[in-house]
C-alpha positions in Angstrom: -21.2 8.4 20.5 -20.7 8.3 16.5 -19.0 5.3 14.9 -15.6 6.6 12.2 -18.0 6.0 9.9 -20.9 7.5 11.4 -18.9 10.5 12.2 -18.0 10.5 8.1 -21.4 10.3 6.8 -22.4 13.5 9.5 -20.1 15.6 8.5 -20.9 14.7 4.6 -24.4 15.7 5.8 -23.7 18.7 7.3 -21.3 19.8 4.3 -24.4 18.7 1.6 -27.3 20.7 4.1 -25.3 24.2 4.0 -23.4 23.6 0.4 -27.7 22.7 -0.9 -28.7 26.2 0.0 -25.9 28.2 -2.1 -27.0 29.5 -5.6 -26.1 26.8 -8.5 -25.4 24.1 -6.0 -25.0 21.0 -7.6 -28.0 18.6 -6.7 -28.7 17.8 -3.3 -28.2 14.1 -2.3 -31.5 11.8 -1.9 -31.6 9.1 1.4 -31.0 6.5 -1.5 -27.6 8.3 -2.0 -26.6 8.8 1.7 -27.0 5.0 2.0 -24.9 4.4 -0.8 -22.1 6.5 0.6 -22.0 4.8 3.8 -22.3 1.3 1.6 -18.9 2.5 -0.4 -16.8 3.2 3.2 -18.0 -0.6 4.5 -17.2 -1.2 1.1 -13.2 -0.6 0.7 -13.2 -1.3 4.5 -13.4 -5.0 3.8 -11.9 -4.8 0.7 -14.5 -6.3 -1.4 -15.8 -4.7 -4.2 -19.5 -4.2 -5.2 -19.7 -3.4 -8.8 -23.5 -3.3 -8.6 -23.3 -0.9 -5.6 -20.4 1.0 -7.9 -22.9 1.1 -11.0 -25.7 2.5 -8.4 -23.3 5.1 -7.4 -21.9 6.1 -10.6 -25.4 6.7 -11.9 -26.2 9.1 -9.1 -26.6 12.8 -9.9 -24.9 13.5 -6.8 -21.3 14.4 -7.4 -19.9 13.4 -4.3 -21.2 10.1 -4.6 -20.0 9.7 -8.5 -16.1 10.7 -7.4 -16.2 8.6 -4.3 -17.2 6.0 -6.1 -14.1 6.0 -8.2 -12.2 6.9 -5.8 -13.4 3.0 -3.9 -12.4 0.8 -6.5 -9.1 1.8 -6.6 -8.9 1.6 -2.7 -10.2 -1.6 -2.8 -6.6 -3.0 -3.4 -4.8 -4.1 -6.7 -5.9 -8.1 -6.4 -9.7 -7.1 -6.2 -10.0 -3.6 -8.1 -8.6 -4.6 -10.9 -11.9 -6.0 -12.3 -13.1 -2.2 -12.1 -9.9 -0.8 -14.2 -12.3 -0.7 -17.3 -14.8 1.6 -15.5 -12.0 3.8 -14.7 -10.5 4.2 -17.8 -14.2 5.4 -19.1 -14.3 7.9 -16.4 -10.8 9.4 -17.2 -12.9 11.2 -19.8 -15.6 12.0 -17.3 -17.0 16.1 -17.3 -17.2 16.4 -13.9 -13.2 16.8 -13.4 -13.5 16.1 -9.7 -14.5 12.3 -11.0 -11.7 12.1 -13.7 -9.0 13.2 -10.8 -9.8 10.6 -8.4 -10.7 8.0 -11.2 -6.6 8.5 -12.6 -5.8 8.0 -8.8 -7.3 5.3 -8.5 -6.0 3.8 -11.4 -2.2 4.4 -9.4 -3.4 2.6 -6.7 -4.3 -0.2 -8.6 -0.7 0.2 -10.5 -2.1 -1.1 -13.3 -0.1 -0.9 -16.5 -2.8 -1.4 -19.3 -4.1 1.9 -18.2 -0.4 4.0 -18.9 -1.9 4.7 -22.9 -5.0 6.2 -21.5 -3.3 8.2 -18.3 -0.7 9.6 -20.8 -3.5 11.3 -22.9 -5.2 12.6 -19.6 -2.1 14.8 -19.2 -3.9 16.7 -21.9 -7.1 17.2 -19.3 -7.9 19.4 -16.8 -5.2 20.6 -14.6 -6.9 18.4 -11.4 -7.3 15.3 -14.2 -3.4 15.8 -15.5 -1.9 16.0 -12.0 -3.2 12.7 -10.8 -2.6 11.0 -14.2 1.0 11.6 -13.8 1.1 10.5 -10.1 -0.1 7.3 -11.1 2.0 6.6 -14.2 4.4 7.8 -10.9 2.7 4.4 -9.0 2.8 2.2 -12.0 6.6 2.7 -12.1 8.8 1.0 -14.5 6.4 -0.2 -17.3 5.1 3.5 -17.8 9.1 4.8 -17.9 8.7 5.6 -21.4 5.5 7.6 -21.2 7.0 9.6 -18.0 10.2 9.9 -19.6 8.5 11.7 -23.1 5.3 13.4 -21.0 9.1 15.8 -20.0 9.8 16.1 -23.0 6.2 18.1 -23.5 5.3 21.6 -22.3 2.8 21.3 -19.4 1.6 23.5 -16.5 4.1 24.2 -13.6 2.6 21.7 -11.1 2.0 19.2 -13.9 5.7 19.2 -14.7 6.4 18.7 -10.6 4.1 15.7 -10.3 5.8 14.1 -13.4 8.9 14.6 -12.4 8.3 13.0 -8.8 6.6 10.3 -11.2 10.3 10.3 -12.2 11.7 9.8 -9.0 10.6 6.8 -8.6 12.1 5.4 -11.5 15.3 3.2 -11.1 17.6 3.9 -12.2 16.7 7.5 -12.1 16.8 9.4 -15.6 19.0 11.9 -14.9 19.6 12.6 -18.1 15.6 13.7 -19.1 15.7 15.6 -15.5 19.2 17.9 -16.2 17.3 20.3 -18.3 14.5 20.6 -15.1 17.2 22.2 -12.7 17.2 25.8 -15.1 13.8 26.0 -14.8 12.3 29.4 -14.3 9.8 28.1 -12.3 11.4 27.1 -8.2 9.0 24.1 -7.6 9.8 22.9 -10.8 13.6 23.2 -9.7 12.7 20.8 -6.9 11.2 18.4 -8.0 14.1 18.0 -10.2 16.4 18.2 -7.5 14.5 16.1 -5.2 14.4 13.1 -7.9 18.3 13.3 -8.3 18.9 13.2 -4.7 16.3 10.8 -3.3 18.5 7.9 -4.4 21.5 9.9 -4.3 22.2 9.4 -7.5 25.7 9.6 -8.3 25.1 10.6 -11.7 23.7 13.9 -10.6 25.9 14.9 -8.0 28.2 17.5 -10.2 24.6 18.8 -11.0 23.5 19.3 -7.6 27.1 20.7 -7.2 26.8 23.7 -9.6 22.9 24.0 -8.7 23.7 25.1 -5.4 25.9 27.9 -6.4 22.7 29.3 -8.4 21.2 32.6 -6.6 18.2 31.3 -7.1 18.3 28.7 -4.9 19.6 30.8 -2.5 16.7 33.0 -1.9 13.3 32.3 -0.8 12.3 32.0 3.0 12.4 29.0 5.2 10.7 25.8 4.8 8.3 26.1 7.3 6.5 29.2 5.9 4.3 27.9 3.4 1.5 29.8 1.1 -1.9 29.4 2.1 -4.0 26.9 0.2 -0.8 26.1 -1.6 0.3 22.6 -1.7 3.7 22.1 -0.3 5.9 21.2 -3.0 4.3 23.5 -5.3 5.1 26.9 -3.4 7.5 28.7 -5.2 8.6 30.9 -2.2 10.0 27.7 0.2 11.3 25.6 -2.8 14.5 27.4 -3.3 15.1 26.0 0.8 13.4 22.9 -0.3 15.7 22.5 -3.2 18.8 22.8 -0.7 17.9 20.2 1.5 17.7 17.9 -1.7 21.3 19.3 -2.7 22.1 18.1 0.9 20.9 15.2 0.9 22.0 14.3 -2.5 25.8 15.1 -2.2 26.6 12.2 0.6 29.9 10.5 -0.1 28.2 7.2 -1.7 27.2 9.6 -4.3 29.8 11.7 -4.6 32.8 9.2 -4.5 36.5 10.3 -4.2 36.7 12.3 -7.0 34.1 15.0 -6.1 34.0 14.1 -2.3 35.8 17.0 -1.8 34.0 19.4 -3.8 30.9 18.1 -2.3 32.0 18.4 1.3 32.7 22.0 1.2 29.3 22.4 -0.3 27.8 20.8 2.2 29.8 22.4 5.2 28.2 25.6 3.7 24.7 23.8 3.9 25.8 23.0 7.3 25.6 27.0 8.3 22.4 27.5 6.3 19.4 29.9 7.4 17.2 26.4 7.0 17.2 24.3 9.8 15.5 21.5 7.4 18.9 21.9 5.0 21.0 21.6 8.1 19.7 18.8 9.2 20.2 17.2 5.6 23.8 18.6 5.4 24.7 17.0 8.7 23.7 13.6 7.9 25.6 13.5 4.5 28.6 15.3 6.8 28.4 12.3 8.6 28.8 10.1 5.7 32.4 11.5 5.4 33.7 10.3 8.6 36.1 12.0 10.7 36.2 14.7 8.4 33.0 16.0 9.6 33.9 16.5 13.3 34.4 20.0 13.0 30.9 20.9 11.6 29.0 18.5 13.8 30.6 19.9 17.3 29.1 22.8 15.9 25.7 21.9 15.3 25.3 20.5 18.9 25.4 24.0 19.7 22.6 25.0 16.7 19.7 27.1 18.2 17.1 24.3 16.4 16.5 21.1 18.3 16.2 19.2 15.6 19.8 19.9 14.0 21.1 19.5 17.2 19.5 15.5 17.1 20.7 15.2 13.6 24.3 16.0 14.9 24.4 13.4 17.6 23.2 10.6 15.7 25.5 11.5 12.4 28.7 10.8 15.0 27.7 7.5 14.7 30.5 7.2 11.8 32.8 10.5 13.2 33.4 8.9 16.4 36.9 7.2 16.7 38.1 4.7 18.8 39.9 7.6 20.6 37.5 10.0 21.4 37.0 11.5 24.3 35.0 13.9 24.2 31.8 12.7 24.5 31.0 13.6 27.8 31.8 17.2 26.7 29.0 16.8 23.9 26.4 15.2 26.0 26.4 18.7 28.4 25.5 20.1 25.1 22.3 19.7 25.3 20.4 17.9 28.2 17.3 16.8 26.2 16.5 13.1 26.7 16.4 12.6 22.7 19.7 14.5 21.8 21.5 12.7 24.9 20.2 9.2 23.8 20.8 9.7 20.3 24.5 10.8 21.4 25.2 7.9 23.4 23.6 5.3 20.6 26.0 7.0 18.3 29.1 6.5 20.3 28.0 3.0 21.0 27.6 2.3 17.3 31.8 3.8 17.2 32.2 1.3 20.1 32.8 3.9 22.8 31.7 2.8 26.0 30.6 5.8 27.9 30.0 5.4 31.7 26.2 6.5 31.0 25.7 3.2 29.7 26.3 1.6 33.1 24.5 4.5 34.9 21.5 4.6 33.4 20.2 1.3 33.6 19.7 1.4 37.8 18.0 4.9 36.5 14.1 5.7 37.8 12.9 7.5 34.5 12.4 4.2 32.3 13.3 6.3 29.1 17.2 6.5 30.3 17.2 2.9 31.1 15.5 1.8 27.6 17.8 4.3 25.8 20.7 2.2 27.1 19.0 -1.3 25.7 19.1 0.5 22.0 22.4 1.4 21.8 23.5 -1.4 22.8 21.3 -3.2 19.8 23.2 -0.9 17.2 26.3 -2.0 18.0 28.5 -5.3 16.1 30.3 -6.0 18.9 27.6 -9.0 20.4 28.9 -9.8 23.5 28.9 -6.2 24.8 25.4 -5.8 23.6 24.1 -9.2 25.1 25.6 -8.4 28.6 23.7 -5.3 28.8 20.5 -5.5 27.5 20.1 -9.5 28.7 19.4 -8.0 32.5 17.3 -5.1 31.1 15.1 -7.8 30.0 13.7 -8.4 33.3 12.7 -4.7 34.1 9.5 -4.1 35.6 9.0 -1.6 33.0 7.4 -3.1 29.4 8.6 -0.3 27.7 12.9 -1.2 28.9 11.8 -4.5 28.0 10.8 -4.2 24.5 13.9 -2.3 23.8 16.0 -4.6 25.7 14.5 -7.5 23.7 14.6 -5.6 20.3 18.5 -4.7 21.1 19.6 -8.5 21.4 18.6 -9.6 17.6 21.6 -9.3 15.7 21.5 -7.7 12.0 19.7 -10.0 9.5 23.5 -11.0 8.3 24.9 -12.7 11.5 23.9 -15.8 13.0 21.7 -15.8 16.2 23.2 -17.4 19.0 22.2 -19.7 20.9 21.7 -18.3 24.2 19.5 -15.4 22.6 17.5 -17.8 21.0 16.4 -19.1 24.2 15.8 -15.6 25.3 13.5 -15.0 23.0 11.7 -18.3 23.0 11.1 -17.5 26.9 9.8 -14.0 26.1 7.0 -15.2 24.1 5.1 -15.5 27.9 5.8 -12.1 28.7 2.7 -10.2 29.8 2.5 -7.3 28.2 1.7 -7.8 24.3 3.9 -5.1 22.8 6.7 -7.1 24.4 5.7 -10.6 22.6 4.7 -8.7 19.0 8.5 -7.4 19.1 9.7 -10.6 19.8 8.1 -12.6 17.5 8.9 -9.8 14.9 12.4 -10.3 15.3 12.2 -14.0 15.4 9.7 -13.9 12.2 13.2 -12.6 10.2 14.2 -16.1 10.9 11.1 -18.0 10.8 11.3 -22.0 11.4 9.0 -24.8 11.8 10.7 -25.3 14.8 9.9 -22.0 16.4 6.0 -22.7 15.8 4.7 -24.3 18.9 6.4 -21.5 21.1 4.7 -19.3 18.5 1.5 -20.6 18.9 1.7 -20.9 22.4 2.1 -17.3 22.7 -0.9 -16.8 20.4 -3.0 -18.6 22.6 -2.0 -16.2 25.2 -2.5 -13.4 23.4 -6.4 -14.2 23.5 -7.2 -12.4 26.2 -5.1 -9.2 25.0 -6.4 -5.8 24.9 -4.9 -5.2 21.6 -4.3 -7.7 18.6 -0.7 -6.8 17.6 0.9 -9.9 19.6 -2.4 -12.2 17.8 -1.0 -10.5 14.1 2.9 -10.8 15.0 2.2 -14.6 15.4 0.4 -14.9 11.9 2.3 -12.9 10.5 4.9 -15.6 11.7 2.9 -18.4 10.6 2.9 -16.7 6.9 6.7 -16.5 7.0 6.8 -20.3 8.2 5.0 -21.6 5.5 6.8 -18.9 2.9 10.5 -20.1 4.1 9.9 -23.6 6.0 6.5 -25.3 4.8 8.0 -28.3 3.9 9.4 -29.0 7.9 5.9 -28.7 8.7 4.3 -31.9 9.9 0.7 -33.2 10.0 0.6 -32.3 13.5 1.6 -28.8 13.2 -0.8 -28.1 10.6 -3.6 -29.5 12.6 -3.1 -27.5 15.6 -2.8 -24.3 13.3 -6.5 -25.0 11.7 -8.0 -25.3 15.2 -6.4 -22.2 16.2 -9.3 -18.9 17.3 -9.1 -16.4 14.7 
């Protein structure tokens, strides 16, 4: 059988062997070039890079070897590709476009913000060029602000202008004022994007914009979400982005945005979302409903009705903050619908109110393991610690890995309360559990908290872990190690260290 990689360079034979026969094919790759290929994917597998090999492959007359070979150093990683920035920056200005495009990308995986001058001027290039240079100015972030913010200001193609304005998303804080002008475009992709950057952060500076934008006809037309144009990319389909552009109104109009004084504007706009022919925008309006409280009831009864499973999900776990101490009716929403995720997500929500439904003593003497692991995470969402200990402390010692590693996940308190005592021990004895998912979880949770106290249980359980199928308990524990000597190193003794030198890798 064929390695990944082996796989990878067959089909890049197969592709060259048919593609070599076509009529003003570009030239076909020699033995010497097939090599190099599989050279560059060992290459940015162990993240060391070759500039030699790099030189060998940029000098090839083979195309696919010239791009890819941009393409590595910038998959290489940020501490050693940035030695390969300068080649880069040369082959922005390459002729073969395909090489430019994945040189700019390249230079956004690197995020490196010397190059922001000579990615700004490549939004001049070809289309393929201009699109990646404004993803990674995009990457780069907050030292290329200035160039994003005046690369608006310039006319470009419509899926340049989406690609800088999702740049622009990921600004902080967003520059609602450069996007405003973005939300009248003509062109519907272009509408999102604008939209989409407002309301990723929920900006609250942009939630009287989303406001009026919904009332647009425009964004009122267009089919559903899920029917996308062929060999279009997503975002820049103008038929689904006027659906795409109300889930970002959605999304953007919760009530940490939209405060008190147009909460009440925004909730009627998004009960209206609620109701929408989009089952995506539903499922946006519904959790920003839920960000209301109470208020929201109404519309999320509703939804638990919804002829999409997915709404139906987003309802139950949006009653998380509708739920009242008084409620009673959750019995009547879990006969709603009897799938296991809706009724799970239901009961985690009205444990998160601090309901106690009966389920949550049912289901744990429960033979499908799913019900009896569904019980462990609600308890672990809810503040009230003593409840949540008392029920998922037994579920610790189910035969059944899976209810254990919820059970042991839904004991660690949030990262602002104290761990008690008694958990602690739990914990420490769960490190010699046999199943490795069980000890990666725990030692995830305890890394949150990571002592030099912890480490000889730590390394204990490493030890164990040695004869694992799988290596996620082996990186949990140095991963741990890492957080030790980030947060602890100096309660670290002579001893300590030595036993962690002479640990296996």
């Amino acid at each position: 059988m064929l390695s990944h990689r082996g796989r990878a360079v067959f089909v890049l034979l197969a592709s060259v062997s048919v593609s070599s026969r076509a009529q003003n094919s570009p030239p076909a790759p020699t033995p010497a070039d097939i090599t190099r290929y599989a050279q560059l994917l060992s290459m940015t597998d162990t993240r060391q890079l070759d500039t030699q090999l790099i030189d060998r492959a940029l000098a090839s007359r083979w195309p696919s070897l010239r791009s890819a070979a941009a393409l590595a150093i910038g998959q290489i990683g940020a501490e050693r590709g940035r030695i390969g920035v300068q080649r880069l920056l040369t082959l922005l200005t390459d002729k073969d476009a395909t090489v430019a495009a994945n040189a700019a990308y390249a230079l956004g995986l690197l995020r490196d913000s010397a190059s922001i001058a000579s990615l700004n001027a490549a939004l001049s290039s070809k289309r393929e060029v201009a699109r990646e240079a404004a993803w990674a100015m995009g990457e780069i972030g907050a030292p290329a602000r200035n160039a994003i913010t005046a690369a608006l200001k310039t006319s470009h193609e419509s899926d340049i202008t989406v690609q800088l304005l999702l740049a622009a998303a990921k600004l902080r804080p967003i520059p609602v004022t450069e996007l405003r002008a973005f939300l009248h475009s003509g062109s519907p992709p272009v509408v999102w994007a604008a939209s989409y950057a407002i309301s990723r952060t929920r900006s609250a500076a942009g939630v009287r914009d989303l406001i009026e934008l919904e009332k647009a006809r425009s964004v009122r037309t267009g089919v559903a979400a899920a029917y996308l144009v062929a060999d279009t990319a997503p975002y820049n389909d103008p038929r689904t982005a006027p659906a795409r552009t109300r889930a970002e109104i959605a999304r953007g109009l919760a009530k940490s945005a939209a405060g008190d004084s147009l909460g009440p504007t925004a909730f009627a706009v998004l009960t209206r979302l609620s109701d929408d022919q989009d089952a995506h925008v539903r499922v946006n309006a519904l959790r920003s409903l839920g960000t209301y409280g109470p208020l929201a009831k109404t519309a999320l009864v509703k939804a638990t009705r919804d002829r999409d499973a997915n709404v139906r999900i987003a309802a139950a776990q949006s009653f998380a903050t509708v739920f009242t101490k008084g409620s009673n009716d959750v019995a009547t929403l879990l006969a709603a619908d009897t799938s296991l995720m809706y009724r799970t997500s239901l009961l985690a929500a009205a444990a998160r109110a601090g309901l106690r439904p009966p389920e949550l003593t049912q289901w744990t003497s429960s033979r499908d393991w799913r019900l009896r692991a569904a019980v462990a995470g609600a308890e672990g969402d809810t503040l009230d610690r003593s409840f949540a200990i008392a029920r998922a402390r037994p579920l610790t010692r189910d035969p059944d890995p899976r209810v254990r590693e919820a059970a042991y996940g839904a004991l660690v308190p949030p990262a602002s309360m104290p761990l008690e005592d008694s958990v602690h021990a739990l914990l420490i004895s769960g490190l010699r559990d046999p199943d490795f998912y069980v000890r990666a979880t725990i030692i995830g949770a305890l890394a949150d908290r990571a002592s030099a106290s912890d480490l000889p249980a730590v390394i204990a359980s490493y030890r164990l872990a040695a004869r694992d199928s799988a290596n996620d308990a082996r990186l949990a524990a140095l991963q741990y190690v890492a957080a030790v000597f980030k947060k602890d190193s100096a309660s670290l003794g002579q001893a300590a260290r030595a036993e962690l030198s002479e640990l296996p890798v």
